[in-house]
C-alpha positions as CSV (number, residue, x, y, z in Angstrom):
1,X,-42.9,69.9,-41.1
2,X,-40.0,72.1,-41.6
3,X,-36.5,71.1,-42.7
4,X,-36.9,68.2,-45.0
5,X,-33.4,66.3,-44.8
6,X,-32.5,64.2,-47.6
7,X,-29.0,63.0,-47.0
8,X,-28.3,62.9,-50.4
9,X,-24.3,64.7,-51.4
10,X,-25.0,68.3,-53.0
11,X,-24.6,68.8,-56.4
12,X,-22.1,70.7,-57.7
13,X,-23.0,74.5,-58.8
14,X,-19.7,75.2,-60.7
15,X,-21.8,75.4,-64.4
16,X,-25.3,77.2,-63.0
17,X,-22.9,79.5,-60.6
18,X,-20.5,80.5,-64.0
19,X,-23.3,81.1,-65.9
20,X,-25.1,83.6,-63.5
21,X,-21.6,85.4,-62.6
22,X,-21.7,86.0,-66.6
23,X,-25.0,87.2,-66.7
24,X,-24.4,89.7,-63.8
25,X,-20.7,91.4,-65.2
26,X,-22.9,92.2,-68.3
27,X,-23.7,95.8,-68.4
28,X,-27.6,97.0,-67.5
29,X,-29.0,97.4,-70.7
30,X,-28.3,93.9,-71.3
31,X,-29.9,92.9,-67.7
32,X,-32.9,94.9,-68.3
33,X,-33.5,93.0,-71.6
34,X,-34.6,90.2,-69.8
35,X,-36.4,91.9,-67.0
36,X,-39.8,89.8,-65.4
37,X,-41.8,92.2,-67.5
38,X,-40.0,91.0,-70.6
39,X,-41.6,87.5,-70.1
40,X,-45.1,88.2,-68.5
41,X,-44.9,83.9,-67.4
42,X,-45.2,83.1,-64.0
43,X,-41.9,84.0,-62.3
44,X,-39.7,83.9,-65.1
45,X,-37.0,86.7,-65.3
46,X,-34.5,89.0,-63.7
47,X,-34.7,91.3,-60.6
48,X,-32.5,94.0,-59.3
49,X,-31.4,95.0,-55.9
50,X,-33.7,98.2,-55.6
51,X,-36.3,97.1,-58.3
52,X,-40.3,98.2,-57.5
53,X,-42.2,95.8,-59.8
54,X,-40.5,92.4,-59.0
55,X,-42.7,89.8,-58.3
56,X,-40.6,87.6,-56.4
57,X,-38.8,90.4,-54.0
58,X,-38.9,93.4,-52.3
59,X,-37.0,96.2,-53.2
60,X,-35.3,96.8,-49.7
61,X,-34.4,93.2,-50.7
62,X,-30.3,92.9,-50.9
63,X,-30.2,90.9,-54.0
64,X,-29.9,90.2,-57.8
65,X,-32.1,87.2,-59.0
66,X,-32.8,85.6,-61.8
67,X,-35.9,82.6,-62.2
68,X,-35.2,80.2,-64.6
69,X,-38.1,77.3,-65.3
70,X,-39.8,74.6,-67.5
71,X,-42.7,77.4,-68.7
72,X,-40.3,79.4,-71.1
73,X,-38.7,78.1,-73.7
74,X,-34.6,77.8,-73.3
75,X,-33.8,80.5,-76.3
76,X,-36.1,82.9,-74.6
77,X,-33.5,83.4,-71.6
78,X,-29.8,84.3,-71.7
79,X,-27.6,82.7,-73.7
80,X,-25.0,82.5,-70.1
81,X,-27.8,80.4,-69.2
82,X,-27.5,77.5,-72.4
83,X,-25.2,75.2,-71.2
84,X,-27.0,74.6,-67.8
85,X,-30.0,74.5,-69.1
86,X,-29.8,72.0,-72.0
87,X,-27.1,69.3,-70.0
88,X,-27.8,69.4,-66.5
89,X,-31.7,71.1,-66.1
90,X,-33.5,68.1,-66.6
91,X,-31.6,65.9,-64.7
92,X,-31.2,67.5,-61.4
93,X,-35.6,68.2,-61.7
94,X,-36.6,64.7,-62.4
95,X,-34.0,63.7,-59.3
96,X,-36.1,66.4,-57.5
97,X,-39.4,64.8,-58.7
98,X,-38.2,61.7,-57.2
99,X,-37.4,63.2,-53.5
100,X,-40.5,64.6,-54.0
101,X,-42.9,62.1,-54.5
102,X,-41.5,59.4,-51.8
103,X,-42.1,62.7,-49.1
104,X,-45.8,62.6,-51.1
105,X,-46.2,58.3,-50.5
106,X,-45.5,59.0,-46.9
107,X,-48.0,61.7,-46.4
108,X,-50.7,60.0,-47.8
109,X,-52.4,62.6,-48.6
110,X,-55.3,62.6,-51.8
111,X,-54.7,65.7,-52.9
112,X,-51.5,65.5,-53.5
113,X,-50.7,62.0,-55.1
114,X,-53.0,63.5,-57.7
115,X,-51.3,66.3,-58.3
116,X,-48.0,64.7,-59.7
117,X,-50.2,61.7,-61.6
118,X,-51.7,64.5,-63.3
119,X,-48.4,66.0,-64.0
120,X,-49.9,69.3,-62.8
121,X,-46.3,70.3,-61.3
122,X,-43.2,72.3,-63.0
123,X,-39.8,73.7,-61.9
124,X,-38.7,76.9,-61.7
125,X,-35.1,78.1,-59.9
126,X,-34.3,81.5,-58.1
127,X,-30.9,81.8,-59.1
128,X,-29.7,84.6,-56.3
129,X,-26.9,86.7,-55.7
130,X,-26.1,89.3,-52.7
131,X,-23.5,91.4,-53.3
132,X,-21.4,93.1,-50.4
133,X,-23.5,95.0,-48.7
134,X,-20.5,98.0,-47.8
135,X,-21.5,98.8,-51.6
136,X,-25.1,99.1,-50.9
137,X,-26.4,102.7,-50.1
138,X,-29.7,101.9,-48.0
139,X,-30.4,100.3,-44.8
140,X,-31.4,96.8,-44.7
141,X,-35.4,96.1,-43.5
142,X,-35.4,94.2,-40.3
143,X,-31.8,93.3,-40.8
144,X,-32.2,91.0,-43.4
145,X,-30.9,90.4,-47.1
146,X,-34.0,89.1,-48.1
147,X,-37.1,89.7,-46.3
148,X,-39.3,87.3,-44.0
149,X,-41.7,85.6,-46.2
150,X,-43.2,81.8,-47.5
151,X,-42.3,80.6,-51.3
152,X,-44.5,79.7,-53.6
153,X,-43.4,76.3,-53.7
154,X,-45.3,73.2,-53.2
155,X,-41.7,72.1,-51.9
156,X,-38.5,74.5,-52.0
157,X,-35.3,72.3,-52.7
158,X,-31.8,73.1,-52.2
159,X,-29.8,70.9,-54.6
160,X,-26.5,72.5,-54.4
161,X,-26.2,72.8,-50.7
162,X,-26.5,76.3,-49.0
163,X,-24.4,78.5,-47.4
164,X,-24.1,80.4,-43.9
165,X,-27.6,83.3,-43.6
166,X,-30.4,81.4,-44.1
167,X,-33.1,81.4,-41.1
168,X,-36.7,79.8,-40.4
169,X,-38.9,80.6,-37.6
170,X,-40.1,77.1,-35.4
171,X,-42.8,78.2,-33.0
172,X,-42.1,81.5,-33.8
173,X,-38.3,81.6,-32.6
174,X,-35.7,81.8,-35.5
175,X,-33.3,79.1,-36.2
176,X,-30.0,79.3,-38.1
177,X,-29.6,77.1,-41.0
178,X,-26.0,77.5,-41.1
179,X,-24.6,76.1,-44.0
180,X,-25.2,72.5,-45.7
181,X,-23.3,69.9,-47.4
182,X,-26.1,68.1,-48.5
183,X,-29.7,68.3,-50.7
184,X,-32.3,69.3,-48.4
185,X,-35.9,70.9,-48.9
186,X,-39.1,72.5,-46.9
187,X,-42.6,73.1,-47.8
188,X,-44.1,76.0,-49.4
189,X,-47.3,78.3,-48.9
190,X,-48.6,75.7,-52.2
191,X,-48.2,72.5,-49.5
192,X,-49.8,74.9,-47.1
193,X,-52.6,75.8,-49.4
194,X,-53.3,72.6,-50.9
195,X,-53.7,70.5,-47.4
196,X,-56.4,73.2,-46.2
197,X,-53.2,74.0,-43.2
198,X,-52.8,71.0,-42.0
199,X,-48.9,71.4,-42.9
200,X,-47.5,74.9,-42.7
201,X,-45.1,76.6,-45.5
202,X,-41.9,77.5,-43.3
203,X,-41.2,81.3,-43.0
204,X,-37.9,81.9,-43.5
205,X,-35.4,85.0,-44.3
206,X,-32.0,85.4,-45.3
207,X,-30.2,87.6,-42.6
208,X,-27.5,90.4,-42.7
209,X,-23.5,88.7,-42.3
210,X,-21.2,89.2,-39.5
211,X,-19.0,90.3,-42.2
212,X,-19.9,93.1,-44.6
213,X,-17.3,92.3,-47.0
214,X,-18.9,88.8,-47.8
215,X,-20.9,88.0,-50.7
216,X,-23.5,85.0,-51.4
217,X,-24.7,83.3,-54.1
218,X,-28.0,80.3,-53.3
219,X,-30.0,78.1,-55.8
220,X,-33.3,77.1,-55.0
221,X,-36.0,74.8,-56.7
222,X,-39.3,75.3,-56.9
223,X,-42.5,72.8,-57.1
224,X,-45.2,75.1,-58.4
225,X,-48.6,74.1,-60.4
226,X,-47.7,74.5,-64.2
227,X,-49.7,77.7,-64.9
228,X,-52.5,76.0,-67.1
229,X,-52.9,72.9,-65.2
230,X,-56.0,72.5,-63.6
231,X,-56.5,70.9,-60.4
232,X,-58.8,70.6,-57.4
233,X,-57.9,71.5,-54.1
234,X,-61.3,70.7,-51.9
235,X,-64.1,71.7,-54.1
236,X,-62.5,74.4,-55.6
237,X,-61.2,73.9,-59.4
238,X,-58.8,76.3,-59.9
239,X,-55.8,76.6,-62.5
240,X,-52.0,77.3,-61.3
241,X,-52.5,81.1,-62.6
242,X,-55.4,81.4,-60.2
243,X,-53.2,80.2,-57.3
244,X,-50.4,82.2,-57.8
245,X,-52.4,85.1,-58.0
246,X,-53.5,84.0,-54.4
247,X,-50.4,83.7,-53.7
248,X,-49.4,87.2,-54.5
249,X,-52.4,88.5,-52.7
250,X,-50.5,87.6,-49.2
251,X,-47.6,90.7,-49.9
């Protein structure tokens, strides 16, 4: 299982894309207010292009980010944020819900099923921005704009399309994305983890451009366990904390 294709039209990011431009032309101190530190729940928060302490990227990584989710409440994050969150949030995560569990019928798998009839699953968004990298003053890691590496994610869904720089690794040789029209997804190291291996999160990296002038903005959608829902995965009972913590534990 890789590429999930879902043939559905993209939505349009105009709205989530305005408010993160906001966020970003506000001046550091103002950032830095709502750093990952600041929140201390799962993922939630912003990270900077050079930042040590990010949970959710390296700091060779050539990116801004900012993880928006169901676990914090909408006044705790920027107000640039408001207007997406409260009108179109809900509506584009219970669509995802809905991709999501038809892949889940097909699959037939146990474990699974009784993970969304437990409601044991939340949304969280990377909201992610790489600047040009002319500006940038140190070298890329294995020319790449964000590093090799497996989300999260139960799945990872695109609902706004993607553009040109994403890559994913099929028997170990890379493929090009390229760019996408439509709503697509691809498990993560959660589908991995939960199914014992039997399907594999897809490794994937966002590569340097051709052209160094260019910038690049990307929205992804995250399936992760709710941090204090409590599930069984074999005969392990663990809590969604517990597996992220596993998670992390593979950087």
């Amino acid at each position: 299982m890789d590429i999930i294709e879902l043939n559905i039209k993209k939505n349009i990011d105009t709205k989530v894309k305005t408010s993160f431009e906001c966020f970003l032309k506000r001046n550091e101190s103002y950032r830095y207010r709502f750093l990952q530190s600041k929140y201390n729940k799962v993922f939630d928060g912003y990270s900077y292009i050079g930042q040590k302490d990010s949970v959710n990227q390296y700091a060779t990584d050539m990116l801004h980010s900012f993880v928006l989710s169901d676990f914090s409440n909408i006044n705790e994050f920027p107000n640039e944020f408001y207007s997406f969150l409260l009108n179109d949030w809900k509506k584009i995560t219970k669509n995802i819900r809905q991709y999501e569990t038809e892949i889940i019928k097909k699959l037939d798998n146990f474990t699974l099923n009784s993970l969304y009839e437990n409601d044991a699953i939340g949304y969280m968004m990377s909201c992610n921005y790489y600047p040009k990298i002319k500006n940038l003053n140190f070298l890329a890691h294995d020319n790449t704009r964000l590093s090799l590496h497996k989300d999260v994610s139960l799945f990872t869904t695109f609902p706004f399309g993607i553009s040109q720089g994403l890559n994913y690794f099929r028997n170990n040789e890379a493929v090009s994305l390229g760019s996408r029209d439509n709503i697509f997804t691809f498990p993560g190291y959660f589908m991995e983890f939960a199914t014992n291996h039997e399907y594999s999160a897809l490794s994937h990296q966002v590569n340097l451009p051709d052209n160094s002038d260019s910038e690049r903005y990307s929205f992804a959608i995250f399936s992760i366990p709710k941090p204090n829902a409590k599930f069984k995965i074999g005969n392990d009972e663990l809590t969604g904390k517990e597996y992220y913590t596993k998670y992390l534990s593979l950087f």
